[in-house]
C-alpha positions in Angstrom: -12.7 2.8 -34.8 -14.2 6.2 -35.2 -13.6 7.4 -38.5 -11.6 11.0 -38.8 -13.4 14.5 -38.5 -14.6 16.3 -41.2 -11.7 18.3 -42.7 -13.5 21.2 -42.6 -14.5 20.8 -39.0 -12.5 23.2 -36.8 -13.6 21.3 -33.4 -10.4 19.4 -34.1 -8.0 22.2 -33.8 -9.6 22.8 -30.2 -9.0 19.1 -29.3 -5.3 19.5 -30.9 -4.8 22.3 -28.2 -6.7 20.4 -25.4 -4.5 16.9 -26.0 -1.3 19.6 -26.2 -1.3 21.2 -23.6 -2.0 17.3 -21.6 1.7 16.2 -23.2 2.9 19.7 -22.3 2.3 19.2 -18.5 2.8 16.1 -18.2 6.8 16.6 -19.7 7.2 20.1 -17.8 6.2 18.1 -14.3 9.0 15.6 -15.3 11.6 18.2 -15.2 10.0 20.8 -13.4 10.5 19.1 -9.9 14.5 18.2 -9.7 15.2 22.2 -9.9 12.8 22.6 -6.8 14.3 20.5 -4.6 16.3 22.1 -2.1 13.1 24.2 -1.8 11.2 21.4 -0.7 14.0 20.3 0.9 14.4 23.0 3.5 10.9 23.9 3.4 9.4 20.6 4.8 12.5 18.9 5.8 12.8 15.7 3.4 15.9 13.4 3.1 17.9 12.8 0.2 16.0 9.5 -0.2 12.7 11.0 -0.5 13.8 13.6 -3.0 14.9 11.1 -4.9 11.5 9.0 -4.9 10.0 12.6 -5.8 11.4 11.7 -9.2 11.9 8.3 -9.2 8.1 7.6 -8.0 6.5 9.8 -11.0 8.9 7.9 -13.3 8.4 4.2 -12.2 4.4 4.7 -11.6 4.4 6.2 -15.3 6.8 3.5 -17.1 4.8 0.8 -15.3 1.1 2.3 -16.4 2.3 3.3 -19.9 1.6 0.1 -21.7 -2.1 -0.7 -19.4 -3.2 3.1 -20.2 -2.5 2.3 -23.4 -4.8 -1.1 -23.4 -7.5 1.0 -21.5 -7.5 3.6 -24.0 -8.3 0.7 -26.7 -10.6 -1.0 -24.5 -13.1 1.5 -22.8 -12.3 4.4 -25.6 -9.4 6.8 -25.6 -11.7 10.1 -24.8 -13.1 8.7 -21.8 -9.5 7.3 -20.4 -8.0 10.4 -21.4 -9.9 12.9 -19.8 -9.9 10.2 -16.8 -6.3 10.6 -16.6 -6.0 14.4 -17.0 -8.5 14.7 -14.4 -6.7 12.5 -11.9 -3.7 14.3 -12.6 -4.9 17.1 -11.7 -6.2 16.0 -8.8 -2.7 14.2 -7.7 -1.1 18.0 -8.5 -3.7 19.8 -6.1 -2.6 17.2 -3.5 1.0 17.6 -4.3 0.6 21.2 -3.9 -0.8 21.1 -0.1 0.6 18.5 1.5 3.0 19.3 4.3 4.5 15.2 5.1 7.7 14.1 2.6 5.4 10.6 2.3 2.0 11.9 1.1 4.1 14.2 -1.3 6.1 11.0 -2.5 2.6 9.5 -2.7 0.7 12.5 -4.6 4.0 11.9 -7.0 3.0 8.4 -7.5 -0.2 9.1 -8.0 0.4 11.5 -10.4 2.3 9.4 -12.2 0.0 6.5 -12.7 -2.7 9.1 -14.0 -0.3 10.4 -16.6 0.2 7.0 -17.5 -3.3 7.2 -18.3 -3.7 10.7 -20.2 -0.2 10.5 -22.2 -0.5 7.3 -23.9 -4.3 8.4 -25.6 -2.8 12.1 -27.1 -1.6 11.1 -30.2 -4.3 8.0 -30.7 -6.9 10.7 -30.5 -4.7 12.9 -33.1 -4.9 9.8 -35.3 -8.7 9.7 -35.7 -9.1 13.6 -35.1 -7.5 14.8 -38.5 -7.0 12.9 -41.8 -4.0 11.4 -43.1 -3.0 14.6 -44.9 -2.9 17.0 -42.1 -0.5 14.2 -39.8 2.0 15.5 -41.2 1.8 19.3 -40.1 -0.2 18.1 -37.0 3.2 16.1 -35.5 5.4 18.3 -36.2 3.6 20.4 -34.2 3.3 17.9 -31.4 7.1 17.7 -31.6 7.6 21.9 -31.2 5.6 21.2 -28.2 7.9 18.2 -26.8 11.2 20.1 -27.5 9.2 23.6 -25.8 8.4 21.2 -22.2 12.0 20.4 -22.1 13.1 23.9 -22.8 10.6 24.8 -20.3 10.4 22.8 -17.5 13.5 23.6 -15.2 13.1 27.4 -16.1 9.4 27.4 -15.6 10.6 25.8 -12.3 13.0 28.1 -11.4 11.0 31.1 -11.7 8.3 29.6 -9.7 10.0 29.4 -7.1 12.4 32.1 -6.8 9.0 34.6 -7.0 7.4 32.4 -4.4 4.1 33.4 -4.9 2.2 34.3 -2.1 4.7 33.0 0.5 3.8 29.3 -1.3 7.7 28.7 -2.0 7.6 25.8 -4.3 4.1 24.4 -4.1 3.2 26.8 -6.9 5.1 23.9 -9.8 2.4 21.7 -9.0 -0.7 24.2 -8.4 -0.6 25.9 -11.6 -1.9 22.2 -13.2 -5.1 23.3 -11.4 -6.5 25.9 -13.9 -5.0 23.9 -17.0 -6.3 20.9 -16.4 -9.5 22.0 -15.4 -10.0 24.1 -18.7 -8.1 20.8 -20.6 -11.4 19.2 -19.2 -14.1 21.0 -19.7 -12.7 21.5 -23.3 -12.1 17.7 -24.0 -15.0 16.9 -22.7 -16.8 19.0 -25.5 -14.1 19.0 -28.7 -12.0 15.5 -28.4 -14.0 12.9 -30.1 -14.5 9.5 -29.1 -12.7 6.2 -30.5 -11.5 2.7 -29.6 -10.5 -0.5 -31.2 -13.2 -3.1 -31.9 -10.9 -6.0 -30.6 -8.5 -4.7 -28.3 -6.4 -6.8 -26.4 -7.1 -7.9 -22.6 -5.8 -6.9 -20.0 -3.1 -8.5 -18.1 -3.1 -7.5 -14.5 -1.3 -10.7 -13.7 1.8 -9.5 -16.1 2.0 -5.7 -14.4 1.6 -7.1 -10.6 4.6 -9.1 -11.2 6.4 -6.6 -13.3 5.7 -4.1 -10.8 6.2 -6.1 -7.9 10.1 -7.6 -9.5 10.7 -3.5 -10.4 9.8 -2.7 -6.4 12.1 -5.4 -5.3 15.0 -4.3 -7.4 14.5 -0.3 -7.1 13.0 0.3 -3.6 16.4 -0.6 -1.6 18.5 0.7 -4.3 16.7 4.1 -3.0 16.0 3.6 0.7 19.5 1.3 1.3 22.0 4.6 2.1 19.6 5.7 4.3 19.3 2.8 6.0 23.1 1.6 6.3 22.6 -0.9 3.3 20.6 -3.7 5.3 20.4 -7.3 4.6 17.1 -7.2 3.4 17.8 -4.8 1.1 20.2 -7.2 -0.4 17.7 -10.1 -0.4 15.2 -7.8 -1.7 17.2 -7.4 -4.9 18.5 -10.8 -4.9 14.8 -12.1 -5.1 13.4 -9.4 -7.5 15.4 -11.7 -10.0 12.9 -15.2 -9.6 10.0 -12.8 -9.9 11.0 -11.4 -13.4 12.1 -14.9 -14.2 8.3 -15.7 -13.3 7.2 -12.5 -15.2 8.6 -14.0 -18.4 7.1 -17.2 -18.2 3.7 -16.0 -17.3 4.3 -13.9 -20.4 4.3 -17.4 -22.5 1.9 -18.4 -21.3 -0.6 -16.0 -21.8 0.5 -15.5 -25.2 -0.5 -19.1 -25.8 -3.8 -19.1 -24.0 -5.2 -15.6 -25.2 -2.8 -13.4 -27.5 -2.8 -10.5 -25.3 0.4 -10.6 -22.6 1.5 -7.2 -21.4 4.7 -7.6 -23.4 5.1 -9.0 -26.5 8.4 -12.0 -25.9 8.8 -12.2 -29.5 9.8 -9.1 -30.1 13.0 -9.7 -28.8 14.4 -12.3 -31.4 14.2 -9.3 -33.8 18.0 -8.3 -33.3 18.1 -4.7 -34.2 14.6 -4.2 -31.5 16.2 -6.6 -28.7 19.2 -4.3 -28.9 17.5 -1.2 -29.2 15.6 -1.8 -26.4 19.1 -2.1 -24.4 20.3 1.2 -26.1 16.9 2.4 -24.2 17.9 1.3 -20.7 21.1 2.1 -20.9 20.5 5.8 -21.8 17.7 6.3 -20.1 19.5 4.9 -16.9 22.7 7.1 -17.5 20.5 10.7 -18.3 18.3 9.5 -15.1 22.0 9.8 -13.2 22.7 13.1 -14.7 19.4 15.4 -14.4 19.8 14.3 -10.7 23.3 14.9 -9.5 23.2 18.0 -11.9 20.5 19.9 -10.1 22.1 18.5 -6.7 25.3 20.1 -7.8 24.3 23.4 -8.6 22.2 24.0 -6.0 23.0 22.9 -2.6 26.8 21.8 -3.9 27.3 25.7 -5.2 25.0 27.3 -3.5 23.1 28.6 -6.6 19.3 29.7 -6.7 17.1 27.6 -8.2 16.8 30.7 -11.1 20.3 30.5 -11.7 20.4 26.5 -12.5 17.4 26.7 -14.5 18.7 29.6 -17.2 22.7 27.9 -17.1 20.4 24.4 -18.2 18.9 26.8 -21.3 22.0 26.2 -23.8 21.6 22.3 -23.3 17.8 22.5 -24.1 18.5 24.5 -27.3 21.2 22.5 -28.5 18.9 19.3 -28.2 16.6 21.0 -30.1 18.6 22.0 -33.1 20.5 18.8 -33.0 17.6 16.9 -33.0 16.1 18.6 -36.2 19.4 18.1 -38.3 19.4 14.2 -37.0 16.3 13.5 -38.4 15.6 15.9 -41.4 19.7 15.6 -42.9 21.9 13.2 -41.3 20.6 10.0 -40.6 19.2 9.6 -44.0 22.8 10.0 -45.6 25.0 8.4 -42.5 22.7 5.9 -41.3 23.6 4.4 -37.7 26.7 6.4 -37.8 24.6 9.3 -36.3 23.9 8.0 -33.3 27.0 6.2 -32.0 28.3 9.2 -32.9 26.0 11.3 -31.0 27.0 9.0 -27.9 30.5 9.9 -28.5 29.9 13.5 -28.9 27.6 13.3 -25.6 30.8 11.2 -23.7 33.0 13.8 -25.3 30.6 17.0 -23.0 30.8 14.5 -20.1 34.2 14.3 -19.7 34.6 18.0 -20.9 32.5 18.6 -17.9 34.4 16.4 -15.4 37.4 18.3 -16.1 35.8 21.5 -15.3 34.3 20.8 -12.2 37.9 19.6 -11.0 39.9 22.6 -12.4 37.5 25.5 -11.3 35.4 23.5 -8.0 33.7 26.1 -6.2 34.3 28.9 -8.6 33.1 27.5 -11.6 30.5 29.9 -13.3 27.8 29.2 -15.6 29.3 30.4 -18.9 31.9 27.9 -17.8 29.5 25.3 -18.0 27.9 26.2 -21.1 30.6 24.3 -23.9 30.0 21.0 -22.0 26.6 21.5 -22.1 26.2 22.5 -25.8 28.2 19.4 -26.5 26.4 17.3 -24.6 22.9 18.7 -25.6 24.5 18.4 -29.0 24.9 14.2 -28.4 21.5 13.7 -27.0 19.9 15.4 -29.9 21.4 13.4 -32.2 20.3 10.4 -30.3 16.6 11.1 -29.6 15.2 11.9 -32.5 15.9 9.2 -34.6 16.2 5.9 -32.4 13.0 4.8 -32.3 12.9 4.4 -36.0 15.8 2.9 -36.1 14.8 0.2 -33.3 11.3 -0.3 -35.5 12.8 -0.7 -38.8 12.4 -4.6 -38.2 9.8 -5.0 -36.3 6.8 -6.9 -37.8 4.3 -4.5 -38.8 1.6 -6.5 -36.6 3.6 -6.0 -33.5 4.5 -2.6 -34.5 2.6 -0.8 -31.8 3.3 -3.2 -28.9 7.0 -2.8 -29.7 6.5 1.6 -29.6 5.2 1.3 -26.5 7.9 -1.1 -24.8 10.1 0.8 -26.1 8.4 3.9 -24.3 8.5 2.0 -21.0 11.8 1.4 -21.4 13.3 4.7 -21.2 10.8 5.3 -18.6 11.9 2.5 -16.8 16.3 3.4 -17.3 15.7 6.6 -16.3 13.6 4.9 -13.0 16.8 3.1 -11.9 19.3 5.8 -12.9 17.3 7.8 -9.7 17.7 4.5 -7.9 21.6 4.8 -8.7 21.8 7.9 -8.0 22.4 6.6 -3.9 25.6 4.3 -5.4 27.2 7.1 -7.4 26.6 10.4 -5.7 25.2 10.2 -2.2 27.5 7.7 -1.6 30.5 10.2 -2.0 28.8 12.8 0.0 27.8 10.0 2.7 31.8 9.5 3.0 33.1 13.1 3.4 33.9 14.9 6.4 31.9 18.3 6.2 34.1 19.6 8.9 37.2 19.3 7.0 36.1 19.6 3.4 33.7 22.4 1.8 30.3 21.3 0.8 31.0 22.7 -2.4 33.7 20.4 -2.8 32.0 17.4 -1.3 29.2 17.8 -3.6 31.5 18.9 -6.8 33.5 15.2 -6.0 30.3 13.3 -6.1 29.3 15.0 -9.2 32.6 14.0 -10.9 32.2 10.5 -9.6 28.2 10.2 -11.1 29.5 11.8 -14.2 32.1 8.9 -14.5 28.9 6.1 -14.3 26.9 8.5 -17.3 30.3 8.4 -19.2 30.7 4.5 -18.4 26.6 4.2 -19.5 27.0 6.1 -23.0 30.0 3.7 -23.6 27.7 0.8 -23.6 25.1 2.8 -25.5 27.6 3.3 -28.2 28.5 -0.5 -28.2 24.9 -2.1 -28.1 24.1 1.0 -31.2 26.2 -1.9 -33.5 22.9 -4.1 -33.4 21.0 -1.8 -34.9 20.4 -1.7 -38.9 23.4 0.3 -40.5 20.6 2.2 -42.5 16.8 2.7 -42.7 15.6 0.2 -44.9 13.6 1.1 -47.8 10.4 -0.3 -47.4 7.9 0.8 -45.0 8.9 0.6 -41.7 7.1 -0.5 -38.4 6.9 3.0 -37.2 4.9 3.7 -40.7 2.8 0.8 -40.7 1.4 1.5 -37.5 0.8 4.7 -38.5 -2.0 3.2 -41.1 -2.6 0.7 -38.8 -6.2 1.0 -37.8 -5.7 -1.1 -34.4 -2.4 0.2 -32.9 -1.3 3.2 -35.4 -0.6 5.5 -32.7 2.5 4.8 -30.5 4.6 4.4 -33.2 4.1 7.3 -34.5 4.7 9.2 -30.5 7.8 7.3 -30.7 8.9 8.8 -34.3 8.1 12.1 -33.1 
């Protein structure tokens, strides 16, 4: 591997900025799309189904390319991969910007995210080799400002972009302004970010992602497209046989493990107790918060009529209190309560969900956004107590070999819940407003019922979260963790440590 800059060399702060501001668009694109929706809703007349893959298409291209970006990054070296992916992502944000049909934009969305599954994965490898092991430190905490800033940032930067509507572009402008960032990201990487990859990186296994993309497909593709389509048969079967292809997945897996060493996941992983479970408290969450951010922006807009500015500042007071809940998980609580911290910040989460349900039934239409501020606080509240510290919590037994295999399954993971909470989304929303009579019942009560009913599935998904939290360690054990061995790890240090972040 390349060793680490000179410390005196300030090139790296320029590459520090550059590999920024790449995790900075890729997070406010996440977000930045649900509060434009009934924009591009109206504007080029998509369904329900294809707002959802606008979403769901980013998120399942970018789970499924996490781990092979990774790999790639190892393989061909993580400057070249990296600028690769920022360029192709800007690319896919040009295209997402012009395109007039709901399918090319659903397809510009794939795209895009299969490059950031290229670009994301390399931004804290190339921090790893950039600065020396004193500086890491300062350097992620910085990287973390910038995580908790893209989710502050992304629904209001969305809202204002298109409630100015920029020279009569109406929401196109969310995904043009990633022109002149990433083509200054570029032609700045391309001079400050220095190169690096691992002597003897894995293989790849393009046998293991065509059949875990394929089973994924299966499984997600009619959960989207069935409402839409009167819940065919083959939609059913679709589903049905997405099982015998994961089944097929898994045993592939073996055997690749036995003939090279290098499957896509690592299978024994999973008879570590505290990772298998873990990994489960990842679905699950990502799955329920998937439901949420969707329904929510539904809600607000088209159910209640508000502008798109009006949802994005009323979302502000959740961002924060993530953010400040986050920094007293990590830096305060967890180290004296252990475990208890997050089950408890899925009860406190449950607690602003069902705080929430009751408000949307007493006040319905009327319901104002200073209304909604306590259950948001509280919920915000939960979440930060959850994110910060699980991934730690899922590595603390992990072999420190497999530690950076296991940070980036985990990763894919919550990439991959919050993929089928948008699938879900048709069950436990749409289907309410599928089954209401507009011309006897408000939209704004249609929609404020099928809120109510999703928020029942995200309050049923944290109960579960908070039951499968009892299989991870009760406290951090003393020794170093997996998270801090990869750290020093000079094959896979890096997406441990974007886990811990």
């Amino acid at each position: 591997m390349t060793t680490d800059s000179p410390p005196n060399d300030r090139r790296r702060w320029l590459a520090l900025a550059v590999v920024m501001t790449a995790s900075f668009m890729d997070l406010v694109d996440v977000t930045i799309v649900n509060i434009a929706m009934p924009s591009i809703k109206r504007d080029i007349d998509a369904s329900f189904s294809v707002l959802q893959w606008l979403s769901e298409g980013y998120a399942l291209a970018f789970a499924i390319g996490l781990i092979t970006g990774g790999r790639l990054g190892d393989i061909y070296g993580r400057k070249k991969i990296f600028l690769l992916g920022m360029g192709g992502f800007t690319l896919a944000s040009m295209l997402c910007g012009v395109v007039s049909d709901p399918k090319l934009l659903v397809a510009a969305r794939v795209l895009q995210g299969l490059m950031g599954a290229m670009m994301v994965p390399q931004v804290l490898s190339i921090i790893h080799v950039t600065f020396p092991a004193h500086e890491r430190g300062k350097v992620f905490g910085m990287f973390g400002a910038v995580v908790g800033l893209g989710a502050v940032s992304g629904p209001l930067l969305g809202a204002l972009l298109t409630q100015w509507n920029l020279f009569g572009l109406e929401w196109r402008p969310i995904f043009l302004i990633n022109l002149p960032v990433g083509i200054a990201g570029l032609l700045l990487g391309r001079r400050f970010i220095i190169e690096s990859k691992v002597p003897k990186a894995l293989k790849l296994d393009l046998v293991g992602v065509a059949l875990a993309s394929a089973g994924l497909l299966m499984l997600l593709y009619p959960l989207t497209q069935g409402r839409e389509h009167d819940w065919p048969l083959w939609g059913f079967i679709s589903m049905a046989a997405s099982l015998p292809v994961f089944v097929a997945f898994v045993a592939y897996e073996r055997h690749k493990t036995r003939k090279d060493g290098s499957p896509l996941v690592e299978l024994s992983l999973f008879k570590v107790r505290s990772f298998a479970g873990g990994v489960g408290v990842q679905l699950v969450f990502g799955t329920a918060t998937g439901i949420f951010f969707m329904v929510w922006t539904m809600y607000m807009q088209i159910g209640l009529g508000w502008s798109a500015l009006r949802a994005g500042l009323t979302g502000i007071p959740f961002s924060i209190a993530v953010s400040v809940a986050a920094g007293m998980s990590v830096q305060k609580l967890v180290p004296r309560f252990g475990r208890k911290v997050l089950q408890a910040g899925a009860v406190v989460m449950a607690a602003g969900v069902l705080t929430y349900i009751w408000e949307a039934d007493r006040y319905g239409a009327g319901i104002a956004s200073w209304q909604m501020a306590l259950p948001l606080i509280v919920m915000g509240a939960g979440m930060g107590l959850i994110v910060s510290p699980i991934t730690d919590a899922i590595l603390s037994e992990v072999p420190r070999e497999h530690a950076g295999s296991a940070s980036g399954l985990i990763n894919t993971t919550m990439q991959l819940g919050n993929a089928l909470g948008l699938g879900l989304v048709s069950v436990a929303f749409f289907s309410v407003v599928d089954d209401a009579d507009p011309r006897r019942e408000p939209v704004a009560d249609i929609f404020g019922g099928a809120f109510t009913h999703a928020m029942w599935w995200v309050a049923g998904g944290l109960a579960l979260v908070f039951a499968l939290m009892f299989l991870l360690p009760k406290r951090r054990r003393v020794e170093p963790s997996a998270s801090e061995a990869a750290s020093g790890s000079a094959s896979e240090p890096v997406e441990a440590e974007l886990a811990g972040v």
